[in-house]
FITIDREN-836768 format. One record per residue (C-alpha): residue number from 1; residue in one letter; x, y, z. Coordinates in nm, 4 decimals, always signed. Each point is the difference from the previous one (the first is absolute). Layout:
<marzas>
[NUM; "A"; [X; Y; Z]]
...
</marzas>
This chain:
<marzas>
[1; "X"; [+10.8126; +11.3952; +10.9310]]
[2; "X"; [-0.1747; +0.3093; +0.1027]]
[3; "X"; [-0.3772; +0.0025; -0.1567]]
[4; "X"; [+0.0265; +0.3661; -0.0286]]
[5; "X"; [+0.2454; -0.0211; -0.2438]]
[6; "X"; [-0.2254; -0.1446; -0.2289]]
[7; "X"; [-0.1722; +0.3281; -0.0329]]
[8; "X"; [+0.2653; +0.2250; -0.0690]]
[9; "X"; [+0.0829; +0.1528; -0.3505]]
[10; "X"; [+0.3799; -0.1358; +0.0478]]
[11; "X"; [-0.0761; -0.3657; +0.0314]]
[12; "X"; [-0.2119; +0.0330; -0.3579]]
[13; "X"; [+0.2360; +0.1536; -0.1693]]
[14; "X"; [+0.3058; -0.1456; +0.1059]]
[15; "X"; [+0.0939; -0.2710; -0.3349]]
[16; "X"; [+0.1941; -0.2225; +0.2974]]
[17; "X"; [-0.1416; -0.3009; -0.0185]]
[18; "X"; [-0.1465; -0.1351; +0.3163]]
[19; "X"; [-0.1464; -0.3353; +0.1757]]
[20; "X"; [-0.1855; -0.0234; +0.3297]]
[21; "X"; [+0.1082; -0.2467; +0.2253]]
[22; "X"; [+0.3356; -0.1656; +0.0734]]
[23; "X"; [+0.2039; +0.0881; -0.3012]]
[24; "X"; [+0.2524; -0.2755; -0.1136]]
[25; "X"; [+0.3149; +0.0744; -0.1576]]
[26; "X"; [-0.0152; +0.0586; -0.3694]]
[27; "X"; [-0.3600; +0.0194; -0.0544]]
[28; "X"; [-0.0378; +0.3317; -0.1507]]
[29; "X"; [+0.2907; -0.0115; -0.1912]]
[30; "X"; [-0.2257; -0.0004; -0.3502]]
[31; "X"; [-0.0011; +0.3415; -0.1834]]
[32; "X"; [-0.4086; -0.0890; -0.1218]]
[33; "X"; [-0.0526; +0.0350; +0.4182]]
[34; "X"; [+0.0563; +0.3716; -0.0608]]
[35; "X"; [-0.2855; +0.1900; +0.1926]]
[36; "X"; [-0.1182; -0.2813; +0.1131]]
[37; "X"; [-0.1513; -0.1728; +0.3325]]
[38; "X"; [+0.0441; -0.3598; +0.0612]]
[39; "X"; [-0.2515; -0.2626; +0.2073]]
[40; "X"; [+0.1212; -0.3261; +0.1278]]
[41; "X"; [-0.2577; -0.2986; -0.1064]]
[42; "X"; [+0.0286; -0.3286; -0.0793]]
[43; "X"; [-0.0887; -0.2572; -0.3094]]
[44; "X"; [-0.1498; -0.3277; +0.0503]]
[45; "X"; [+0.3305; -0.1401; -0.0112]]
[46; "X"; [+0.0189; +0.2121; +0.3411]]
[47; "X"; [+0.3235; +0.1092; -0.1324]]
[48; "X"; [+0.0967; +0.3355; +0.0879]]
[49; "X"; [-0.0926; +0.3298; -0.2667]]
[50; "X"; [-0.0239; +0.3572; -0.0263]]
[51; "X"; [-0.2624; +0.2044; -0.1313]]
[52; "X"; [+0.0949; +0.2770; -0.2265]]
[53; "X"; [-0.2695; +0.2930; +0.0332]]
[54; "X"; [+0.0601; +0.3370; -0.1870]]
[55; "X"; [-0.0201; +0.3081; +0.2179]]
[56; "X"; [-0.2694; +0.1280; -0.2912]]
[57; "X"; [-0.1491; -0.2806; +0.0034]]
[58; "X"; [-0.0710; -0.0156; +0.3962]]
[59; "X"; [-0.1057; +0.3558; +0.0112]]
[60; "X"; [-0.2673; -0.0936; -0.2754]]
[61; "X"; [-0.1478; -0.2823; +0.2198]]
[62; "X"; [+0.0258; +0.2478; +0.3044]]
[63; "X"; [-0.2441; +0.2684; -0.2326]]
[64; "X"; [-0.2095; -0.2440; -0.1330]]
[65; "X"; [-0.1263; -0.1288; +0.3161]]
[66; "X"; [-0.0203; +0.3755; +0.1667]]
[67; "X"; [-0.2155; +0.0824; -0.2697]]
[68; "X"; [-0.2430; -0.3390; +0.0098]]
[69; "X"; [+0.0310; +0.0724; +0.3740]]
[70; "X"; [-0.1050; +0.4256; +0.0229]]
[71; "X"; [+0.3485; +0.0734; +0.1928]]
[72; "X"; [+0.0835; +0.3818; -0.0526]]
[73; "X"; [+0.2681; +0.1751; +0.1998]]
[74; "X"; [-0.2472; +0.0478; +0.2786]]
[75; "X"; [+0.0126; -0.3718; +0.0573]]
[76; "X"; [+0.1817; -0.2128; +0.2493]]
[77; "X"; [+0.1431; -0.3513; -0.1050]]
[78; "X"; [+0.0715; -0.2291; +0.2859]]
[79; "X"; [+0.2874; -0.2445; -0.0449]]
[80; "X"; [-0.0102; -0.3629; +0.1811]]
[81; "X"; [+0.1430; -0.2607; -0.2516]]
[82; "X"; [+0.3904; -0.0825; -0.0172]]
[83; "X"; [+0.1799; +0.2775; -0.1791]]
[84; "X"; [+0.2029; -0.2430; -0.1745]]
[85; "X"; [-0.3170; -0.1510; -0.1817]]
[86; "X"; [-0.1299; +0.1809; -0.2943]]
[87; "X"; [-0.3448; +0.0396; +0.1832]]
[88; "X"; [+0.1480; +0.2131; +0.3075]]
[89; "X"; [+0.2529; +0.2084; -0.2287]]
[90; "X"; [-0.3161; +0.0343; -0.2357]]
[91; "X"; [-0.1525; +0.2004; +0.2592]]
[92; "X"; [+0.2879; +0.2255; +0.0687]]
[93; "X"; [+0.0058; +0.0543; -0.3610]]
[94; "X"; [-0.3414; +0.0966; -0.0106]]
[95; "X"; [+0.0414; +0.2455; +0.2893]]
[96; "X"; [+0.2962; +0.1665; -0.2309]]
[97; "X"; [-0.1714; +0.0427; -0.3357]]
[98; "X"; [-0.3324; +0.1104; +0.2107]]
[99; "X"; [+0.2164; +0.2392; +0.1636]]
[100; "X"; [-0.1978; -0.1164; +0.3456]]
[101; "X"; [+0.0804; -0.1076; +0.3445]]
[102; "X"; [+0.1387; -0.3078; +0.0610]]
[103; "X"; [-0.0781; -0.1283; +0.3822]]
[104; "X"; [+0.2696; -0.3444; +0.0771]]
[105; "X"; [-0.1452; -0.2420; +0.2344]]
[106; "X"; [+0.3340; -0.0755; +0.2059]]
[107; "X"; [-0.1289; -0.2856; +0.2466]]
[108; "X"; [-0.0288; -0.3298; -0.0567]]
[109; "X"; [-0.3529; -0.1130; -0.1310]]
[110; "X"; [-0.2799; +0.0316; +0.2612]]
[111; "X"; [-0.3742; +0.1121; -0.1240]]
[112; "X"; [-0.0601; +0.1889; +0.2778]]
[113; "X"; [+0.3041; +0.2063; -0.0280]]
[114; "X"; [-0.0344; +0.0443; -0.3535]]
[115; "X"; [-0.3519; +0.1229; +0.0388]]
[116; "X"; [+0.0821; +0.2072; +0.2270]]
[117; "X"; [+0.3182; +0.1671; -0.2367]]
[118; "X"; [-0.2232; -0.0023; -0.2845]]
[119; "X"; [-0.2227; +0.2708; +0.2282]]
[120; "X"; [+0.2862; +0.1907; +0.1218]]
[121; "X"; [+0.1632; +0.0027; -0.3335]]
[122; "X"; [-0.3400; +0.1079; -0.1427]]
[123; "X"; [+0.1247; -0.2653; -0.3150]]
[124; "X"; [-0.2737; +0.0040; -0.2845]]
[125; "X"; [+0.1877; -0.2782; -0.1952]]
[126; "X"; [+0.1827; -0.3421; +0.0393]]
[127; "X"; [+0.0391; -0.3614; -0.0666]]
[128; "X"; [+0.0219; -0.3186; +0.1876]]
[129; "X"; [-0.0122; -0.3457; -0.0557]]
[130; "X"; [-0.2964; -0.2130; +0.1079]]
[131; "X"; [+0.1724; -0.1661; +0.2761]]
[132; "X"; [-0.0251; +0.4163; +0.1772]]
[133; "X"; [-0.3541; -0.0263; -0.0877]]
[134; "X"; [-0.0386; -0.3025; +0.1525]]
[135; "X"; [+0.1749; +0.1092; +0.3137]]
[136; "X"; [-0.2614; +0.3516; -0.0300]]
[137; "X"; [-0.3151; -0.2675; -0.0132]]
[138; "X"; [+0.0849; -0.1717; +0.2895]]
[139; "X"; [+0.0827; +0.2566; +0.2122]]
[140; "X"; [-0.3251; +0.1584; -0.1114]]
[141; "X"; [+0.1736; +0.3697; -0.0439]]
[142; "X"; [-0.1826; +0.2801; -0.1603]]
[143; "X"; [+0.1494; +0.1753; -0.3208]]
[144; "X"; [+0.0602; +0.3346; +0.0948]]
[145; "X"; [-0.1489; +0.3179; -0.1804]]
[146; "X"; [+0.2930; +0.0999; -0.1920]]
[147; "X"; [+0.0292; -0.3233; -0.2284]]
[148; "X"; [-0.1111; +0.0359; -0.3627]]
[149; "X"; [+0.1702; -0.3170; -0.1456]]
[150; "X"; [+0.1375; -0.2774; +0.1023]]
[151; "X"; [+0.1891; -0.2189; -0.2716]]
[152; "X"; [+0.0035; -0.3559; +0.0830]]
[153; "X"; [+0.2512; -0.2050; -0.1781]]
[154; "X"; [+0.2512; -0.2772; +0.0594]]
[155; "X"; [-0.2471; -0.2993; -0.0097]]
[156; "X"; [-0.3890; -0.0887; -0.0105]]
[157; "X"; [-0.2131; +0.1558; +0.2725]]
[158; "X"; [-0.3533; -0.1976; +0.0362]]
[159; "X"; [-0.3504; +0.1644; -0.0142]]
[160; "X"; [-0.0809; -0.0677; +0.3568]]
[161; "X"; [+0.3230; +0.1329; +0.1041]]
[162; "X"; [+0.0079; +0.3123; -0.2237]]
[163; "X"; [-0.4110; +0.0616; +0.0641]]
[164; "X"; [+0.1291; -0.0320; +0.3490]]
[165; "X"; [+0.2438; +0.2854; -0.0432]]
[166; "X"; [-0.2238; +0.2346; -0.1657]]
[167; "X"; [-0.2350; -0.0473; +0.2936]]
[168; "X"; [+0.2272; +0.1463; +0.2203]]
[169; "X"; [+0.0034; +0.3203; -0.2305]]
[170; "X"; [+0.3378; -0.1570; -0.1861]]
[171; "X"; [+0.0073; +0.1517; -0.3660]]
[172; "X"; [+0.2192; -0.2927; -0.1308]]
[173; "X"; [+0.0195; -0.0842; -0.4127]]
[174; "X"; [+0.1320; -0.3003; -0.0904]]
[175; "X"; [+0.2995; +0.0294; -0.2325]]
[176; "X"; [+0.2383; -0.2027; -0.2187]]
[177; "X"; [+0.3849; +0.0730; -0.1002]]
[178; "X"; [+0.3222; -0.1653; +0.0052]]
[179; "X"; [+0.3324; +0.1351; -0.0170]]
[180; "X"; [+0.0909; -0.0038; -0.3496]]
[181; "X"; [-0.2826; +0.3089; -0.0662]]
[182; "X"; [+0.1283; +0.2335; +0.2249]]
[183; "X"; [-0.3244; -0.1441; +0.3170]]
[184; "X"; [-0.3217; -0.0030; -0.1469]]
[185; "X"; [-0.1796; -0.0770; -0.3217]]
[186; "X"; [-0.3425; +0.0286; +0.0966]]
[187; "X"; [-0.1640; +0.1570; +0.3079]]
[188; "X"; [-0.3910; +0.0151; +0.0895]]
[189; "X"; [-0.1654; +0.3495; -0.0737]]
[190; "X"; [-0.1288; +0.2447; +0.3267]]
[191; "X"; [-0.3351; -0.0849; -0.1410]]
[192; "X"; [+0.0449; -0.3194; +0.0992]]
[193; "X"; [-0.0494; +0.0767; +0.4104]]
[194; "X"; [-0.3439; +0.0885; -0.0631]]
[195; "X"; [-0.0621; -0.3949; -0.0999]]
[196; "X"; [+0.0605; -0.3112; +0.2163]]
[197; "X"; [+0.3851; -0.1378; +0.0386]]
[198; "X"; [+0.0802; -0.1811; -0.3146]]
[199; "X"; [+0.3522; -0.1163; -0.0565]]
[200; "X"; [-0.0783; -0.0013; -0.3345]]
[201; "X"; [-0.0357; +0.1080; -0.3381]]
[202; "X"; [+0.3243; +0.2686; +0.0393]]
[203; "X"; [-0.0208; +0.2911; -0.2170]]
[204; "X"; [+0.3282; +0.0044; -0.2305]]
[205; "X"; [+0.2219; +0.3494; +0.0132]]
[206; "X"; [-0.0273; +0.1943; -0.3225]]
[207; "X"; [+0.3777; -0.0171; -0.0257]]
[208; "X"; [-0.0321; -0.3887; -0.0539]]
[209; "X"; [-0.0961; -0.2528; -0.2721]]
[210; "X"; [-0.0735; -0.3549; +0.0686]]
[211; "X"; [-0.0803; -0.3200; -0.2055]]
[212; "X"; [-0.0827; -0.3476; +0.1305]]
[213; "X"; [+0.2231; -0.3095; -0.1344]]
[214; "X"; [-0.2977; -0.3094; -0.0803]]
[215; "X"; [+0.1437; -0.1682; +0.3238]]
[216; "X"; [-0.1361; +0.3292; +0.1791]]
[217; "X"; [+0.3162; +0.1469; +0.0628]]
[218; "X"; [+0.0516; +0.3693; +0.0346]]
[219; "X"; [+0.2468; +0.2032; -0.2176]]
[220; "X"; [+0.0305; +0.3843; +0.0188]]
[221; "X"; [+0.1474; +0.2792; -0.1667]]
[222; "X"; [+0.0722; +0.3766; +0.1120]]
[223; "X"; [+0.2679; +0.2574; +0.0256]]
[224; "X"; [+0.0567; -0.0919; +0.3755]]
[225; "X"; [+0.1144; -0.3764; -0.0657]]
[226; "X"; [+0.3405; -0.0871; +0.1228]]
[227; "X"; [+0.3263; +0.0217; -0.1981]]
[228; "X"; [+0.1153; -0.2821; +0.0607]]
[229; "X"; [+0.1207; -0.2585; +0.2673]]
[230; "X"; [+0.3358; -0.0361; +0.1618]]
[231; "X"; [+0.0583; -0.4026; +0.0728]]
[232; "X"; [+0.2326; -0.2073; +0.1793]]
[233; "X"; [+0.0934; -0.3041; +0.0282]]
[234; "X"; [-0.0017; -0.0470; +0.3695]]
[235; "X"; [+0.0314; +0.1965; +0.3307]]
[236; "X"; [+0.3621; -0.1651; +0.0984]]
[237; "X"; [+0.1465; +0.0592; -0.3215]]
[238; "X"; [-0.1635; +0.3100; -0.1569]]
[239; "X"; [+0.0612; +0.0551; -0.3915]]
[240; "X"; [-0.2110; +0.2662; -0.1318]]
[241; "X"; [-0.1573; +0.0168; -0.3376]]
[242; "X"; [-0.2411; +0.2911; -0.1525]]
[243; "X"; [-0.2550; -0.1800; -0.1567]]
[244; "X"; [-0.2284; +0.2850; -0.2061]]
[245; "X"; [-0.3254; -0.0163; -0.0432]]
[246; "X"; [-0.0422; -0.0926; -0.3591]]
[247; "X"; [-0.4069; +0.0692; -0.1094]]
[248; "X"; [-0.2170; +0.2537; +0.0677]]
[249; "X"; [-0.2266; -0.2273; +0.1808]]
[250; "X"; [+0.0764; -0.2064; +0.3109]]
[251; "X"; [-0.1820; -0.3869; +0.0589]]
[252; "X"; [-0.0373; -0.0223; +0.3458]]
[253; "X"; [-0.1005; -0.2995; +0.2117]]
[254; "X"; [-0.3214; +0.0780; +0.0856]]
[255; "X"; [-0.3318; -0.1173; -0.1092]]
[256; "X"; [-0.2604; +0.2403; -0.0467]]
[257; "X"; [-0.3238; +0.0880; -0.1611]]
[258; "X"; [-0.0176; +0.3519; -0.2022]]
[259; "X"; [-0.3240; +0.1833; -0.0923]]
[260; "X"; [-0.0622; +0.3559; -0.0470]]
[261; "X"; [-0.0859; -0.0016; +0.3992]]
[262; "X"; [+0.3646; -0.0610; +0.0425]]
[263; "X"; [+0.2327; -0.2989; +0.1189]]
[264; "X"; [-0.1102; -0.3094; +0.1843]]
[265; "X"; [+0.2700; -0.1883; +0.1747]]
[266; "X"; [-0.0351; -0.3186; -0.0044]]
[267; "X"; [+0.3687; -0.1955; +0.1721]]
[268; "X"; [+0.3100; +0.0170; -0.0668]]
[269; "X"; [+0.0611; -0.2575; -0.3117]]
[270; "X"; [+0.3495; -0.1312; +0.1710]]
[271; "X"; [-0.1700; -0.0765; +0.2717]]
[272; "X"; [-0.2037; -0.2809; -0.1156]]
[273; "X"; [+0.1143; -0.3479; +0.0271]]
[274; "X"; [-0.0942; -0.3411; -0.1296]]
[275; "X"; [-0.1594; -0.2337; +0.2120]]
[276; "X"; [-0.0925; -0.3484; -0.1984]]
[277; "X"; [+0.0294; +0.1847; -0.3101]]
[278; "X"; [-0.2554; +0.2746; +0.0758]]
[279; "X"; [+0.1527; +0.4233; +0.0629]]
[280; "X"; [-0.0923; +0.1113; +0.3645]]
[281; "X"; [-0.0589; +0.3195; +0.1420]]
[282; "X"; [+0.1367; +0.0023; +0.3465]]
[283; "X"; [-0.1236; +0.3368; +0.0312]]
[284; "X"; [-0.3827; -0.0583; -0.1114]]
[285; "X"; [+0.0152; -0.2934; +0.2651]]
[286; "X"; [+0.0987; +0.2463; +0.2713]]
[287; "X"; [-0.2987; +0.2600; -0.0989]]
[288; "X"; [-0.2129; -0.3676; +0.0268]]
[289; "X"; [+0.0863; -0.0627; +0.3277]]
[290; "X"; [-0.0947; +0.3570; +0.0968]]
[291; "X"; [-0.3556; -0.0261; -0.1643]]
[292; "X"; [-0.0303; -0.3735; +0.1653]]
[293; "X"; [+0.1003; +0.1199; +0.3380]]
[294; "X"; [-0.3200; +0.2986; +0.0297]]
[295; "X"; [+0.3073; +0.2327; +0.0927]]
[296; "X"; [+0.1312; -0.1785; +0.2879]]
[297; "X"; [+0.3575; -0.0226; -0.2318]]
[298; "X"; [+0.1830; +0.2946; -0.0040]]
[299; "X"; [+0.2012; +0.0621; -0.3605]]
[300; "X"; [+0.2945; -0.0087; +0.0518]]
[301; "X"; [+0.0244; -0.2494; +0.2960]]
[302; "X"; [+0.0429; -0.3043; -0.2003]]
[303; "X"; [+0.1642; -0.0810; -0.3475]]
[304; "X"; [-0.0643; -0.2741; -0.2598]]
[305; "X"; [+0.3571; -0.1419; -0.1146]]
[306; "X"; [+0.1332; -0.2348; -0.2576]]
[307; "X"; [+0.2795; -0.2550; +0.0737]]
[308; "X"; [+0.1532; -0.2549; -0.2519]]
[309; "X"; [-0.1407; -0.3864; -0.0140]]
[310; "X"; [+0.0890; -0.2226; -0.2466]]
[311; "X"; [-0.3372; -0.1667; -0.0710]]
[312; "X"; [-0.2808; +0.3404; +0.0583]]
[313; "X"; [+0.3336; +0.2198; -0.1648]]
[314; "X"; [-0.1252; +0.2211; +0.2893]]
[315; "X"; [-0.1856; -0.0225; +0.3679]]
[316; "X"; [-0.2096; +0.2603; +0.1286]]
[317; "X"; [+0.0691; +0.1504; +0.3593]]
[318; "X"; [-0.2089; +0.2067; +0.1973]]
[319; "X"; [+0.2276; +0.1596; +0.2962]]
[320; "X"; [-0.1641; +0.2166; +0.2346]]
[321; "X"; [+0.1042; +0.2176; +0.2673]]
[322; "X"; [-0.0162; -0.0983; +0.3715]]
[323; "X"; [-0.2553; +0.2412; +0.0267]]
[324; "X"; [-0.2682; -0.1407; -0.2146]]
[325; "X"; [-0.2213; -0.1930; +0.1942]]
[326; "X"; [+0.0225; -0.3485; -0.0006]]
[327; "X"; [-0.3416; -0.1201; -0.0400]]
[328; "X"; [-0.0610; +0.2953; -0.2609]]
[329; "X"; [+0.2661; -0.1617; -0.2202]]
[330; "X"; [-0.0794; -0.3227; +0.0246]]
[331; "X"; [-0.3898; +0.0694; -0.0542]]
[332; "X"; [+0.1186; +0.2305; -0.3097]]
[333; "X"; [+0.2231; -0.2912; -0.1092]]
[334; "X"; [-0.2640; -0.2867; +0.0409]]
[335; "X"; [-0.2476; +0.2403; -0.2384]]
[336; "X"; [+0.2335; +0.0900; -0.2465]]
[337; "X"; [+0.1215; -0.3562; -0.0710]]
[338; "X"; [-0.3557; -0.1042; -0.0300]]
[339; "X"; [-0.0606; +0.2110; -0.3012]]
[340; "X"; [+0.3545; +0.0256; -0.1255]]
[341; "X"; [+0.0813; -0.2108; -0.3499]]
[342; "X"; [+0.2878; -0.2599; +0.0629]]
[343; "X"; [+0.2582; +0.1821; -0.0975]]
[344; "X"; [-0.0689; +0.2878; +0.1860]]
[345; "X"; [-0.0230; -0.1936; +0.3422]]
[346; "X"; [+0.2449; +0.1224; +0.2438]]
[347; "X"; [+0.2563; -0.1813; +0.2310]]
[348; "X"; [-0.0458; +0.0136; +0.3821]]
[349; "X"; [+0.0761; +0.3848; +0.1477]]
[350; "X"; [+0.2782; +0.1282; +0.1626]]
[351; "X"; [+0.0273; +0.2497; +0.2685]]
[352; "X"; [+0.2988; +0.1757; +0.0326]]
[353; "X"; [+0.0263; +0.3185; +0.2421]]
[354; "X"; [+0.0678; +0.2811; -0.3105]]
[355; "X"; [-0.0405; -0.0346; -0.3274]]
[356; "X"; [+0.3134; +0.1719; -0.1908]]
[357; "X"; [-0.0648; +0.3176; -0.1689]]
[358; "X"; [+0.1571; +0.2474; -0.2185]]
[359; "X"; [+0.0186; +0.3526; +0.0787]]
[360; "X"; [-0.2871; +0.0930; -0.1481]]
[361; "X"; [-0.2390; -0.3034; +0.1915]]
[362; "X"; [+0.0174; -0.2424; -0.2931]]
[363; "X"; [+0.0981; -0.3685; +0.1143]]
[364; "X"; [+0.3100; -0.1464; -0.1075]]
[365; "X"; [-0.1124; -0.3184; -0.1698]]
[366; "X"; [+0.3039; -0.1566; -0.0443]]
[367; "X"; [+0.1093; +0.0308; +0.3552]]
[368; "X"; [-0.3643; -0.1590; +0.0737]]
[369; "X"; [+0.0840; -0.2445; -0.2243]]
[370; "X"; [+0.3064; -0.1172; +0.1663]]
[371; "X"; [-0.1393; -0.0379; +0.3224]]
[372; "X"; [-0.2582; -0.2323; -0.1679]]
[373; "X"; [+0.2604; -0.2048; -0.1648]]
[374; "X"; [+0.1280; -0.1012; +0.3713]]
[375; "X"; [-0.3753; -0.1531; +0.0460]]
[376; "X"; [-0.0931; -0.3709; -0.0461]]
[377; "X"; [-0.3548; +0.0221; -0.2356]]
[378; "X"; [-0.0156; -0.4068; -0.0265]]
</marzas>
């Protein structure tokens, strides 16, 4: 759809309920979808569902963050991220309730040509995903003038990395949302470009509560939580149920730690598997590697996976991209397994030439996985 649309009166008002992306038949057919938007995710089943977000409920998450963030109507939000996920609409929905411009970059991603819109456009505000900083880092490309904020979200971005950024004038704040709240929960404060790059503690919006579970796991509460979900039992054979959201707070998967500083996130708790009876982190291994490497590993080149063995219950594989050198991984390797406990030791790498990702840069895991499986580890 058009972006614009997203900041016209009409669309806001307008009690037709409506999803973004391919629409299948039947799937708004629910009268509790009434003025509402729905987001295509997925469970850890992987099996297809909807996410039911009020129109209220959006346009609270869009004021919250304007207001942590100092947009007025004089402001200029930039949008980069896929419309169809809640962080790109976010930012169209911000533009509306700011009653601000909103600048669409229409080319496919390329640092230097968004640099150069982000000038043109003379865009104070927007948010990308650390793989775009990444890609900014490397190419070594100043921020320009105009930026005031730029919300990073979407995954972890390291301290060299985001240091890195800020170097180059980038005023990046790490953040942390999902879909069901509408994008973000917490953001980092302006204040916090006057310190050094930290992608963490991550100050919590005023429009949100959250509580830690005793196995660290996050649960929030606010007026701009999801309705509900719309499930299905597969993609062949859709048959759609509504089902509502039924507390006032939401457990989600991840595992943080919560002071008055704000949120710390730690993984994602469905992420960990057993190996010899012992949880891993695939994800703390990968921010390992980057520490044990001095920098030479990019994030984001290589991913820790899981696959099934009967014994371990699970094997540990490091697959890189062709890219990464090859005597940088197997020096990285060699330390890593020198210091590693035996259950965290990992299997021998694999280089493929791409390493799958979603829209919004985040690998697909299972995909990884199943390349894996194809690979003799005896």
């Amino acid at each position: 759809m058009d972006a614009t649309l997203l900041t016209c009166l009409e669309f806001w008002m307008n009690p037709v309920p409506f999803a973004m992306g391919k629409v299948p038949a039947g799937l708004l057919d629910f009268h509790e979808l009434s003025s509402h938007v729905l987001f295509e995710t997925s469970g850890s089943s992987g099996k297809p569902k909807w996410v039911a977000l009020s129109k209220d409920a959006l346009r609270l998450s869009a004021a919250a963050v304007n207001k942590h963030l100092q947009v007025s109507a004089e402001s200029s939000w930039g949008l980069v991220l896929p419309l169809h996920h809640v962080g790109g609409f976010g930012v169209c929905a911000r533009a509306f309730e700011a009653g601000c411009h909103l600048e669409i970059f229409e080319k496919r991603w390329h640092a230097a040509a968004f640099s150069d819109w982000l000038s043109r456009g003379h865009v104070t505000h927007t948010s990308l995903v650390p793989t775009q900083i990444y890609d900014l880092v490397k190419a070594r490309i100043p921020a320009p003038p105009t930026l005031t904020a730029v919300v990073v979200g979407g995954g972890h971005l390291d301290i060299e990395t985001g240091q890195a950024a800020r170097d180059l004038g980038w005023p990046i704040l790490a953040s942390y949302g999902m879909t069901e709240a509408a994008s973000q929960i917490a953001t980092q404060s302006l204040d916090q470009l006057e310190k050094p790059y930290q992608p963490a503690p991550i100050s919590l919006l005023p429009i949100w509560r959250a509580e830690i579970s005793t196995d660290d796991v996050l649960s929030i509460s606010g007026p701009a939580l999801f309705t509900g979900y719309i499930l299905s039992e597969s993609d062949a054979n859709p048959q759609f149920s509504f089902a509502p959201r039924t507390s006032e707070w939401h457990a989600t998967m991840d595992q943080c730690l919560l002071d008055f500083a704000g949120i710390t996130p730690i993984g994602r708790a469905d992420f960990l598997v057993k190996v010899l009876g012992e949880l891993v982190d695939p994800e703390l291994i990968e921010r390992e590697l980057v520490g044990l490497s001095e920098g030479k590993l990019i994030p984001g080149s290589f991913v820790i996976t899981a696959i099934e063995e009967g014994r371990a219950a699970n094997l540990l594989v490091p697959i890189f991209e062709f890219s990464c050198e090859a005597d940088v991984v197997a020096s990285t390797l060699a330390r890593y397994q020198k210091i590693a406990a035996g259950f965290r030791r990992l299997q021998s790498p694999v280089f493929i030439a791409k390493i799958p990702r979603s829209a919004l840069g985040k690998p697909l895991r299972k995909d990884l996985a199943a390349i894996c499986a194809k690979t003799d580890f005896t």
